[in-house]
C-alpha positions as CSV (number, residue, x, y, z in Angstrom):
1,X,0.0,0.0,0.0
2,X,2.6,2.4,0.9
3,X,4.5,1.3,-1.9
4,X,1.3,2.2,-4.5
5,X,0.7,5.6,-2.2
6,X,4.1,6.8,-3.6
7,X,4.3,5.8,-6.9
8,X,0.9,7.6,-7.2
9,X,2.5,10.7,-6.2
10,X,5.3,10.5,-9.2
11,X,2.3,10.2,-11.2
12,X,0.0,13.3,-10.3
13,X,1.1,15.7,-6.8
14,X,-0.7,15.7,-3.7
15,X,-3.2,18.6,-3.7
16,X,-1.1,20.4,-0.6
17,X,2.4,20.4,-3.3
18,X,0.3,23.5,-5.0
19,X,-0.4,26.5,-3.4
20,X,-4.5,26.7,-3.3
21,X,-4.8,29.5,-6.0
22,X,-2.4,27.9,-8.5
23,X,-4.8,24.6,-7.6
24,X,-8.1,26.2,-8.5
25,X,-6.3,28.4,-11.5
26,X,-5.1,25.0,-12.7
27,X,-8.8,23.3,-12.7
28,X,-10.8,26.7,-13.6
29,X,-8.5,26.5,-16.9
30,X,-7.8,22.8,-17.5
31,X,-4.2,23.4,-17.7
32,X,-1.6,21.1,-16.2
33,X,1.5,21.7,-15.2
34,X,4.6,19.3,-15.5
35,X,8.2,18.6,-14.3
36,X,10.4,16.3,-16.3
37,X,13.1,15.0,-14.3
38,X,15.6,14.1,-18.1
39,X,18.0,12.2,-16.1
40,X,15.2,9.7,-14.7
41,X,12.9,9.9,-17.2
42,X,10.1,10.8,-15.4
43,X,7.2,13.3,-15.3
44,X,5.5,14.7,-12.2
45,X,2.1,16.0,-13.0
46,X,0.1,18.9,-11.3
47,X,-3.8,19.7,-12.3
48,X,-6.5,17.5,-14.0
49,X,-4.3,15.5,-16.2
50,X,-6.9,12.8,-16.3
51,X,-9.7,15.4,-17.8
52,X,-7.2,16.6,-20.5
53,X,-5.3,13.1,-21.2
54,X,-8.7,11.0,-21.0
55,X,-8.1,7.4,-18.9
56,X,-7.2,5.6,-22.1
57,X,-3.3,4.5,-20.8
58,X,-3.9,5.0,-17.0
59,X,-1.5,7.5,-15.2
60,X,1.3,5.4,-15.3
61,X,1.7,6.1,-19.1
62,X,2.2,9.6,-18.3
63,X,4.7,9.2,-15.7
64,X,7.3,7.7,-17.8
65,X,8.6,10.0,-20.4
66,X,8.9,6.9,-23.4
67,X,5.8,6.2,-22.7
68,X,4.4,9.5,-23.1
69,X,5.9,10.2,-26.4
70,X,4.1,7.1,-27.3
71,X,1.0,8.6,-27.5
72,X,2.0,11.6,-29.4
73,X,1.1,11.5,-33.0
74,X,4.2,9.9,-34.9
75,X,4.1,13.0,-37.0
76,X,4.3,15.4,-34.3
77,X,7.0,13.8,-32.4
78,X,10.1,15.6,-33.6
79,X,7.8,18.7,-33.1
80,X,8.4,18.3,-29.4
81,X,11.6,16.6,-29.4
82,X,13.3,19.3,-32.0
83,X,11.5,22.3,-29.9
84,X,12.9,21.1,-26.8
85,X,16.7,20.4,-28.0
86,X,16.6,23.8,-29.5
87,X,15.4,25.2,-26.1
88,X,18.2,23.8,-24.3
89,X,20.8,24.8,-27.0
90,X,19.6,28.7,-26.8
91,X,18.2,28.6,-23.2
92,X,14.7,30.2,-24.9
93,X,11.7,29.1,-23.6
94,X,10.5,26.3,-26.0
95,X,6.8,26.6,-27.6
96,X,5.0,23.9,-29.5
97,X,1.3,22.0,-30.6
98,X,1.4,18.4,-31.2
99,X,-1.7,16.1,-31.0
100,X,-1.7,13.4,-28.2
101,X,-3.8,10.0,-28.3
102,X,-6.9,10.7,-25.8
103,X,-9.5,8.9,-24.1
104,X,-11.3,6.8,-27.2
105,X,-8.2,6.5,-29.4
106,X,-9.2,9.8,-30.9
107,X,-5.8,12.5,-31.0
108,X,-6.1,15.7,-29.5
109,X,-4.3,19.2,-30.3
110,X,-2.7,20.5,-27.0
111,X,-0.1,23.7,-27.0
112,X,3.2,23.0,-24.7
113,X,5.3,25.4,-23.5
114,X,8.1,25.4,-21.2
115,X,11.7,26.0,-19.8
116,X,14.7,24.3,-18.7
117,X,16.2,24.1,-14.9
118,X,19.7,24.3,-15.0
119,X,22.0,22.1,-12.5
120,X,25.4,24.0,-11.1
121,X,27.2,22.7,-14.2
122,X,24.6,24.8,-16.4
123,X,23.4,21.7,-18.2
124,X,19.6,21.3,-18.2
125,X,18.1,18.9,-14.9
126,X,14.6,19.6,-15.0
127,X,12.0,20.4,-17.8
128,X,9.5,22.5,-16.3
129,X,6.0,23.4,-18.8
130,X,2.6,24.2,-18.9
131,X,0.4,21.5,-21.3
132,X,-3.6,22.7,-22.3
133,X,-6.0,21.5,-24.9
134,X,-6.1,23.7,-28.2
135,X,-8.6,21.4,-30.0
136,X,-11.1,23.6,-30.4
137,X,-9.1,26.7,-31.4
138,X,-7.8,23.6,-34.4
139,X,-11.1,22.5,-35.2
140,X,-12.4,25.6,-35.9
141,X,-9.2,26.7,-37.7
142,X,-10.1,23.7,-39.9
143,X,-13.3,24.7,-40.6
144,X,-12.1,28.2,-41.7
145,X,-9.6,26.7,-44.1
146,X,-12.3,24.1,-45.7
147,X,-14.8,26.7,-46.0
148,X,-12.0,29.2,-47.8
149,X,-11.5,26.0,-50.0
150,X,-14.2,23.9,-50.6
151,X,-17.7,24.8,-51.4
152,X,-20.2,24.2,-48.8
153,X,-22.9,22.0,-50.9
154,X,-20.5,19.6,-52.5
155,X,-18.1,19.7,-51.0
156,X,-15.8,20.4,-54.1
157,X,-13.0,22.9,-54.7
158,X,-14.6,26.3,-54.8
159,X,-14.1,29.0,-57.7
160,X,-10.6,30.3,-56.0
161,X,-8.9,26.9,-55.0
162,X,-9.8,25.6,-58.6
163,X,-8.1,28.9,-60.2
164,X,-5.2,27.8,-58.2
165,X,-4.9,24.2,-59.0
166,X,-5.1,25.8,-62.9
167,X,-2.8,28.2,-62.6
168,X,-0.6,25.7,-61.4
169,X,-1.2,23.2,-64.3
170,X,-0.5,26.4,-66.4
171,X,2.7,26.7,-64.9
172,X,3.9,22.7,-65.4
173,X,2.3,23.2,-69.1
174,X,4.2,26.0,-69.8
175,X,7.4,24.7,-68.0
176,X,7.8,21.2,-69.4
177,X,5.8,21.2,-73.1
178,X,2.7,19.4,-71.8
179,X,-0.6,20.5,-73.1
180,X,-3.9,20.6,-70.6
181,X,-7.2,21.8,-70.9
182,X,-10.0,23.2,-68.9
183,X,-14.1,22.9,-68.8
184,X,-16.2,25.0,-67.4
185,X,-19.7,22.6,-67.2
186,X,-23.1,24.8,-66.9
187,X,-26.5,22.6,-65.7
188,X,-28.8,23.3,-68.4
189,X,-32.4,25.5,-67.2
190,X,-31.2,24.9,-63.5
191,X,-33.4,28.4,-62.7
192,X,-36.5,26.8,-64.2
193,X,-36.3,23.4,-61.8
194,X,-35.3,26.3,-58.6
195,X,-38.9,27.9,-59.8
196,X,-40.4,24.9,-60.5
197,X,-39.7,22.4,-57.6
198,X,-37.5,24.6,-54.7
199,X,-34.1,24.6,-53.9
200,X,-34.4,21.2,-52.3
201,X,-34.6,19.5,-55.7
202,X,-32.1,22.4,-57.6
203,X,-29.7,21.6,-54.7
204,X,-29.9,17.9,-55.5
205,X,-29.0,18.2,-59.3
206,X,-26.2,20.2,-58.1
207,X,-24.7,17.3,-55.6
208,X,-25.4,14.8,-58.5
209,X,-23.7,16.6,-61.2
210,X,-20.6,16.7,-59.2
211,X,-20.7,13.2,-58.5
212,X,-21.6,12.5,-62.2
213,X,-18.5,14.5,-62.8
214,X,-16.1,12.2,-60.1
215,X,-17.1,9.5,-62.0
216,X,-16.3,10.5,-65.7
217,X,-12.9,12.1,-65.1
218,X,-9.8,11.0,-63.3
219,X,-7.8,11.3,-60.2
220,X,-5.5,13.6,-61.4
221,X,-8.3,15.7,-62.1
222,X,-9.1,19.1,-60.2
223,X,-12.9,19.3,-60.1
224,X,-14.8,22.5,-58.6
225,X,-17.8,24.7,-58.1
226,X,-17.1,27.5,-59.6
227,X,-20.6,29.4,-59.3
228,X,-24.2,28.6,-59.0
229,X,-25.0,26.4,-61.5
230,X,-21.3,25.9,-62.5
231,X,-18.5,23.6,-62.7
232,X,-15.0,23.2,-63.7
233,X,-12.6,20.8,-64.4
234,X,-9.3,20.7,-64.6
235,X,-7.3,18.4,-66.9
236,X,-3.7,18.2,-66.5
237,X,-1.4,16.2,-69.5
238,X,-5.0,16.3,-71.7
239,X,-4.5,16.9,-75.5
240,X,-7.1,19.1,-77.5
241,X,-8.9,15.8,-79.2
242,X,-9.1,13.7,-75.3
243,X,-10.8,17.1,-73.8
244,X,-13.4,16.6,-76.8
245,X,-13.9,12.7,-75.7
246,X,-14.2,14.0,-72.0
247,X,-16.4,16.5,-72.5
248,X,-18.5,13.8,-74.9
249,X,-18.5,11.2,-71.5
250,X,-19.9,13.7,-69.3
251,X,-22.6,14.8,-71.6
252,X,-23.5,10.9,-72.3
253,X,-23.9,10.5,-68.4
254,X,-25.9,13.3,-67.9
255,X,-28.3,12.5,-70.1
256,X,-28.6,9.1,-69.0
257,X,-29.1,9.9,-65.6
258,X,-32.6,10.4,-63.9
259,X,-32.0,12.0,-60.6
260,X,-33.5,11.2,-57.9
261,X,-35.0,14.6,-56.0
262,X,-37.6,15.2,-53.3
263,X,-39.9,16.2,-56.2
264,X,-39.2,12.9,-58.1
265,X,-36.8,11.6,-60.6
266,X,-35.7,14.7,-63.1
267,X,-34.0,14.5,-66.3
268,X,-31.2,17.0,-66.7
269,X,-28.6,17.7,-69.1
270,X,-25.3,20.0,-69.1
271,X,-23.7,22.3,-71.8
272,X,-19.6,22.4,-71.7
273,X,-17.6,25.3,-72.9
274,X,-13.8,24.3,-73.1
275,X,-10.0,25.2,-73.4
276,X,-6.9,23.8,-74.3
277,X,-3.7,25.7,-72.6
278,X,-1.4,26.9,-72.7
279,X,-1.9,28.3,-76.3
280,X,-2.3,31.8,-75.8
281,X,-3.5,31.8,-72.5
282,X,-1.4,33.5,-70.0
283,X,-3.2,33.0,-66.7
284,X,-5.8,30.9,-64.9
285,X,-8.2,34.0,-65.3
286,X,-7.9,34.0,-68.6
287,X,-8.6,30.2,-69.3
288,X,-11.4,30.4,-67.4
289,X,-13.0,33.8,-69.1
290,X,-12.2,32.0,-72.9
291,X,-14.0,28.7,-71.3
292,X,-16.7,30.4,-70.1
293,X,-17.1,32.2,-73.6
294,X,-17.5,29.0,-74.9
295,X,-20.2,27.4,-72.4
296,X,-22.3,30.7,-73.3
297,X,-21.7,29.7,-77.3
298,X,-22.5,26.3,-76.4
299,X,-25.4,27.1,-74.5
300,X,-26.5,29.4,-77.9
301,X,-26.4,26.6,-80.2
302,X,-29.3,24.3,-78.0
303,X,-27.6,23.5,-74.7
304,X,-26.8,19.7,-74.3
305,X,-23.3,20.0,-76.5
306,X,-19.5,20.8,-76.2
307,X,-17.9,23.9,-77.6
308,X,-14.0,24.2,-77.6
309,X,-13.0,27.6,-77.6
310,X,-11.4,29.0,-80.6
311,X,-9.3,32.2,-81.5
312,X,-10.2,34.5,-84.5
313,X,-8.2,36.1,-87.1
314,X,-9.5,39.2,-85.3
315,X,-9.0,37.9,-81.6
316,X,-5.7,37.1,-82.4
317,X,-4.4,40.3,-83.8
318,X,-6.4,41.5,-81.1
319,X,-4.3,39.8,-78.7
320,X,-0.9,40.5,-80.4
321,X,-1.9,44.1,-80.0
322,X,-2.3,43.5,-76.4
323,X,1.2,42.1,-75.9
324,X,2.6,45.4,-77.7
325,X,0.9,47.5,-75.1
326,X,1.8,45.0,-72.4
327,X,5.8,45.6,-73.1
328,X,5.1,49.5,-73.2
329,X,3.3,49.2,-70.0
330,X,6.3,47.5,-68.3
331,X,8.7,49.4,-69.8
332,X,7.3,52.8,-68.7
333,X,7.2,51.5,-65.4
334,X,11.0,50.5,-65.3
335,X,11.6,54.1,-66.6
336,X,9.3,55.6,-63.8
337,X,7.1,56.8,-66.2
338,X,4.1,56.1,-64.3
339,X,2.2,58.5,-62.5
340,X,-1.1,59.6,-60.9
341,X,-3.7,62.0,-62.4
342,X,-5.6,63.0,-58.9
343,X,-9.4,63.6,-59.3
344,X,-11.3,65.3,-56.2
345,X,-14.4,63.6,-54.7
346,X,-16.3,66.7,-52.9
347,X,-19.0,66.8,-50.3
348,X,-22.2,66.9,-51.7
349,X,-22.9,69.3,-49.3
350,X,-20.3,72.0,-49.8
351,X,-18.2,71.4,-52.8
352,X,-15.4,70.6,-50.1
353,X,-12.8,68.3,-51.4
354,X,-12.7,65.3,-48.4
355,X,-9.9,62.9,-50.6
356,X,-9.0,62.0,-54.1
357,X,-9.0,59.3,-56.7
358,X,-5.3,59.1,-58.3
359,X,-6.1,57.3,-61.6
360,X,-3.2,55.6,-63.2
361,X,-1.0,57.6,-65.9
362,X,1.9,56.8,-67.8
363,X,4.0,59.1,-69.9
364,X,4.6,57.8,-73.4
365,X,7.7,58.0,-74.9
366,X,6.9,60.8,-77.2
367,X,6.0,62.7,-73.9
368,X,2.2,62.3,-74.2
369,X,0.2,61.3,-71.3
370,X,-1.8,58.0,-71.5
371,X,-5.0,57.1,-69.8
372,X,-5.6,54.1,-68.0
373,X,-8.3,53.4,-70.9
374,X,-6.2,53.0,-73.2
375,X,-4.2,50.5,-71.6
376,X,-5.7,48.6,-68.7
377,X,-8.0,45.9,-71.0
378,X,-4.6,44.7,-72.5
379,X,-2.4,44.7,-69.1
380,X,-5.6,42.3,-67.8
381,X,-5.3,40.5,-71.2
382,X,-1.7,39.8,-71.1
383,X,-2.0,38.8,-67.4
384,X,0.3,41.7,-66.2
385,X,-2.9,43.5,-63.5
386,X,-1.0,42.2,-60.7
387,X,1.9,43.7,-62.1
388,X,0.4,46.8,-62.3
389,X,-2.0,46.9,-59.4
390,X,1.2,46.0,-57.0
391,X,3.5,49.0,-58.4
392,X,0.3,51.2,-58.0
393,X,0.5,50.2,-54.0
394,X,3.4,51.5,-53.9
395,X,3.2,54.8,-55.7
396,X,0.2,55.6,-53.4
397,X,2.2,54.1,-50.2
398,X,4.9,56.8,-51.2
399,X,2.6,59.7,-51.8
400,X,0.8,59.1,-48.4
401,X,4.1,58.7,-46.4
402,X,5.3,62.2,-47.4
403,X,2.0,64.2,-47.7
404,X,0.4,63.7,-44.3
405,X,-2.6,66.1,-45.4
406,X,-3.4,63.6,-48.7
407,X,-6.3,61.4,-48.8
408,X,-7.1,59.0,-51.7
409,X,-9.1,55.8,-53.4
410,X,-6.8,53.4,-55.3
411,X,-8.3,51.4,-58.1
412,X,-7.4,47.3,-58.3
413,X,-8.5,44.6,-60.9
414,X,-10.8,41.5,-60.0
415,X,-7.6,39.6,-60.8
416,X,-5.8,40.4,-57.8
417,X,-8.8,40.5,-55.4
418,X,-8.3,36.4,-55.4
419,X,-4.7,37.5,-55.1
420,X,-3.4,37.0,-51.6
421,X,0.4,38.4,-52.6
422,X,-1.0,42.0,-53.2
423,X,-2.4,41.8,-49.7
424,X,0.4,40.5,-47.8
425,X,2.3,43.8,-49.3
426,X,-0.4,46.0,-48.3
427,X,-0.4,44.6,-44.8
428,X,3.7,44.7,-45.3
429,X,2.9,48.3,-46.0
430,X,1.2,49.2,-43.1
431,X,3.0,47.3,-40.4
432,X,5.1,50.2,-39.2
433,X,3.0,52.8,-40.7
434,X,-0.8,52.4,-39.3
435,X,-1.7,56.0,-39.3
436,X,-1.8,55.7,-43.3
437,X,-4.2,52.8,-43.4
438,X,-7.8,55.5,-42.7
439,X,-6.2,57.8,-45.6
440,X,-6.3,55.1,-47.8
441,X,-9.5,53.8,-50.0
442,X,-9.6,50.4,-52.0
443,X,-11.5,50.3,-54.9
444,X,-12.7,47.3,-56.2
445,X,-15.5,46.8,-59.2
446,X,-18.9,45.6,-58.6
447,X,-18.6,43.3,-61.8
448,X,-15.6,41.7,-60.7
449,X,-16.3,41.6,-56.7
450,X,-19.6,39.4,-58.0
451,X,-18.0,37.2,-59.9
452,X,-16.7,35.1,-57.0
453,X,-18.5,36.9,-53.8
454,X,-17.2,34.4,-51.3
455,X,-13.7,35.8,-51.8
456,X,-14.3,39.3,-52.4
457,X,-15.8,39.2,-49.1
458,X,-13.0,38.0,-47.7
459,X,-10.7,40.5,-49.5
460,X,-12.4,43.4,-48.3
461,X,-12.8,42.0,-44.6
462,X,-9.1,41.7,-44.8
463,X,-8.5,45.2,-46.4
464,X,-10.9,46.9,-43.6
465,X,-9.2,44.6,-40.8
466,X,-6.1,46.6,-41.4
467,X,-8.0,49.8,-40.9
468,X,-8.3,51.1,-45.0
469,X,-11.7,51.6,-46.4
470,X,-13.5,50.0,-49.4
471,X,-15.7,51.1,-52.0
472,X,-17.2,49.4,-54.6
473,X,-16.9,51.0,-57.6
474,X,-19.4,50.9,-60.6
475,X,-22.5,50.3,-58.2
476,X,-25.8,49.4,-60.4
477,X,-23.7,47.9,-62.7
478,X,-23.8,44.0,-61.6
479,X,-27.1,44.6,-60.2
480,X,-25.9,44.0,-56.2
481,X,-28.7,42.4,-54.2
482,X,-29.3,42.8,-50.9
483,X,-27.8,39.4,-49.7
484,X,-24.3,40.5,-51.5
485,X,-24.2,44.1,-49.7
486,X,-24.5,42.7,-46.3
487,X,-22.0,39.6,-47.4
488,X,-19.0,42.6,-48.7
489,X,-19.3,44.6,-45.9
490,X,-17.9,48.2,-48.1
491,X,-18.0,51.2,-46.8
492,X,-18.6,53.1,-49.8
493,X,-20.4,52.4,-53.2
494,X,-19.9,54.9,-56.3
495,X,-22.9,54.8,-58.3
496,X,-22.1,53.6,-62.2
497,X,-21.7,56.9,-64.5
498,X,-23.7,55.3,-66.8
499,X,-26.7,56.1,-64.7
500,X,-25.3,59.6,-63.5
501,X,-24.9,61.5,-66.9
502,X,-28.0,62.8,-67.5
503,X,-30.2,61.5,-65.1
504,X,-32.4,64.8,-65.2
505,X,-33.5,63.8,-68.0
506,X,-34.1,60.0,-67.7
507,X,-37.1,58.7,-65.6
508,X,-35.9,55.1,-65.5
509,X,-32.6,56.5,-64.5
510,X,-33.9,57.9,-61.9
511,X,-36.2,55.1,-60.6
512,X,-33.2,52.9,-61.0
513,X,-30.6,55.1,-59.2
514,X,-33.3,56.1,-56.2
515,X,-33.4,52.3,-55.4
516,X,-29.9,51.6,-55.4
517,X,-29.5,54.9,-53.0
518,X,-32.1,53.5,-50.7
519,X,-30.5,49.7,-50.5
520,X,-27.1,51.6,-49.7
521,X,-29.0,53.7,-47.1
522,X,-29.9,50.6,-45.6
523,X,-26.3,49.3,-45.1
524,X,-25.4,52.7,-43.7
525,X,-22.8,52.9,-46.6
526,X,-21.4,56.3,-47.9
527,X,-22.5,57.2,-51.4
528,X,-20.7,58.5,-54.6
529,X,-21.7,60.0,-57.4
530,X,-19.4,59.7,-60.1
531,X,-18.9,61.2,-63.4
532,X,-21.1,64.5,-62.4
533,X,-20.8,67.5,-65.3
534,X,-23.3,69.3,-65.2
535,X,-25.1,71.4,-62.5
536,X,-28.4,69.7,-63.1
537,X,-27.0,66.5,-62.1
538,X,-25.0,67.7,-59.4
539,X,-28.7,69.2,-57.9
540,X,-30.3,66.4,-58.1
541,X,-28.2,63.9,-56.3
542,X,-27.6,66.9,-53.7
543,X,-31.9,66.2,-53.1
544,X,-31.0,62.5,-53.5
545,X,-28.9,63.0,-50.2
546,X,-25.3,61.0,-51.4
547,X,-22.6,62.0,-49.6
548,X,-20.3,63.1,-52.2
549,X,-20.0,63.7,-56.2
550,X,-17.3,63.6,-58.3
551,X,-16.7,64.5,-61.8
552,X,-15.0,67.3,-64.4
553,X,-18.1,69.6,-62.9
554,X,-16.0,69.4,-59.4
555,X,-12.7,69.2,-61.2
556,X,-10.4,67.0,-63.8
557,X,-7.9,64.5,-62.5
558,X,-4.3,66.5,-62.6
559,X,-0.8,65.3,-62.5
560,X,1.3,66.0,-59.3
561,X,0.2,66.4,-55.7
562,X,-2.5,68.1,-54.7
563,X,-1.9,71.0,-52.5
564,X,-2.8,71.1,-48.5
């Protein structure tokens, strides 16, 4: 008995080893505490070990330090071992997570940190840490990374993770002479069986196609849900003529496939636009837009059939042309030849200039100043908006750093929205210059922000996190619902200048533009009017009550900085 009394105490210490506080602190947090004695090889445990651990070994598995790292996951073992040599070698305190075998055989996540006690020799006696439970922090870290991946209903990649897995077969294509293709797969009248039967039975076509689309392609394949009624896939190492049989297989099964809904067995079919890369193609945007071109042609000619996409005499000088002003583009900015024209945006109120737009300029070589116009549809042609859109970050980083008094709304393509490298630099930016970020305005499109909501929405939470604002630019022209207002979270919207110019004279102008006001109202979102000329136009948004106008009425963009 006495024997078992003290071998109990090597495994867990008598409740009067603790003062009382650290006792309760100990169960109020489920921490425990340990001491690692490295020349015995044994572990003396304080606090609830048995609540964290679980009963699955008994204590005697924990007192022995083999047979603790036995239950460590085999993957996370040099975790702790590598954390804790590299402790002793720098004498910092070492900080880890590794999952440990629990109650049920089920692993846990559990954070360990701790420090070494020296003997007289300085050499490391006695490890002495702190071990608590992080599953659910993990879990829930999971869950943010699958949802930021994979779409909800299927279970598939979603629009962004699929652009990825392209752009990387792009890359291998391009790198080693293979050639790949790319379908984008649309479900044929899927708005008529949403009327006609609920989302219930729409939702169930959906799950089925994807399934239907697991079973036709292979492994290697990427596939994903790339919007409503939408899918893609991916195929790596695919010539031109095995996309065609593909794209023939899924039709076939489609066809032959009655699905089985709440509202009874359905026959569906699919129409498939395609693309072989890399050809022409210079990015995973770009693939996607010329297969997408092709679903709509595909869905022209009858639905139910496979169009590959195809370049034009036309498209292809088209393009060509493109690459010309690509190099110029580049070129001017290695020569610092780019520049920004600033355009006030006034209170409607006043007239009183509260920050500017600085719209992109470069300086030809002849002298002459070139809109953005003129060459921003090739630069997102070409695939060089990233490019662009990060040297434009900087310009504006360095125009805010030395004029305190400046305040001012960048413009960025769709393209490098789903790029995270353009926001790690702006958060690079900002680190060790915060008071910038509230002088700053992002300005995204509401065409582009629509086209994949899910990650606009996290773009802009990300942009605002870091204390800049966002406006969306173009507002009316994607026809924004309410659901996609509250999922963006802006904090301005710039009414379209199609429905500004003129609207005096234009009743369903006016109708249209009063209801898009109101739905911004509701959000409590500031309002822009852009593109204002005239004073007719400027008095009637004034009545309309938007918070600012801009336009040559107010004042044309100029080169150079504005004054204080």
């Amino acid at each position: 008995m006495e024997k078992d009394m003290k071998h109990s105490a090597v495994q867990r210490a008598q409740p009067d080893s603790l003062p009382g506080w650290v006792s309760a602190a100990l169960a109020a947090t489920g921490d425990v505490v340990y001491e690692l004695d490295l020349a015995r090889g044994a572990i003396t445990w304080h606090g609830d070990v048995e609540q964290l651990f679980g009963t699955a070994y008994g204590l005697a598995a924990l007192s022995d330090t083999r047979k603790f790292y036995q239950i460590i996951h085999s993957n996370d073992l040099s975790t702790r071992i590598n954390a804790i040599e590299a402790h002793i070698a720098s004498h910092t305190p070492y900080d880890c997570e590794y999952r440990v075998r629990g109650a049920g055989g089920n692993f846990i996540w559990v954070h360990d940190r701790g420090t070494a006690v020296l003997d007289d020799a300085g050499q490391p006696k006695i490890l002495m840490g702190v071990i608590r439970s992080v599953n659910h922090r993990k879990q829930t870290e999971a869950q943010v990374h699958h949802r930021a991946s994979f779409d909800e209903l299927t279970g598939h990649f979603n629009r962004q993770r699929l652009r990825d897995r392209l752009g990387d077969a792009l890359k291998q294509a391009q790198r080693y002479g293979h050639t790949g293709a790319f379908l984008v797969i649309g479900v044929d009248k899927l708005s008529l069986i949403n009327e006609a039967y609920g989302h219930d039975a729409a939702d169930t076509v959906i799950i089925r196609i994807g399934q239907l689309l697991e079973a036709h392609t292979r492994v290697s394949d990427s596939i994903g849900r790339i919007g409503g009624d939408l899918y893609g896939v991916v195929l790596p190492r695919c010539a031109p003529d095995k996309m065609a049989i593909v794209a023939e297989k899924i039709l076939r099964a489609c066809r032959d496939a009655a699905i089985e809904t709440n509202a009874g067995r359905l026959q569906i079919s699919v129409s498939i636009g395609g693309v072989s890369f890399p050809g022409l193609t210079q990015s995973a945007f770009d693939i996607m837009t010329k297969a997408e071109s092709a679903l709509h042609d595909a869905k022209g000619r009858g639905r139910d059939c496979f169009i590959e996409y195809h370049q034009s005499d036309e498209q292809m000088e088209s393009h060509r042309s493109a690459m010309e002003i690509g190099h110029m583009v580049v070129e001017a900015i290695k020569d610092n030849r780019a520049m920004f024209a600033y355009q006030p945006v006034v209170e409607a109120a006043n007239g009183k200039t509260m920050f500017y737009e600085a719209l992109l300029r470069l300086r030809g070589t002849d002298g002459a100043l070139i809109p953005a116009g003129k060459f921003i549809p090739a630069v997102e042609q070409v695939g060089l908006a990233r490019l662009v859109d990060r040297h434009v970050l900087d310009m504006a980083i360095t125009d805010l750093v030395a004029n305190p008094h400046l305040s001012m709304a960048i413009n960025i393509s769709g393209l490098t929205v789903a790029e995270h490298s353009w926001l790690r630099a702006l958060m690079a930016a900002l680190k060790d210059k915060p008071e910038i970020a509230p002088r700053l305005i992002i300005e995204i499109t509401e065409t582009e922000a629509l086209r994949d909501i899910e990650e606009s929405a996290r773009f802009v939470q990300a942009v605002r996190d870091l204390g800049c604002r966002v406006a969306l630019d173009d507002f009316g022209a994607g026809y924004t619902s309410f659901k996609h207002l509250k999922a963006l979270t802006v904090d301005i919207v710039k009414i379209d200048g199609g429905y500004v110019r003129g609207i005096h004279n234009n009743r369903d102008n006016r109708v249209f533009v009063h209801s898009l006001i109101e739905l911004a109202k509701t959000f409590g979102l500031e309002i822009i009017a852009e593109c204002i000329e005239e004073q007719a136009e400027a008095d009637h948004f004034r009545q309309e009550g938007v918070h600012y106008m801009q336009g040559y009425f107010y004042g044309k963009p100029e080169i150079g900085i504005p004054k204080a």
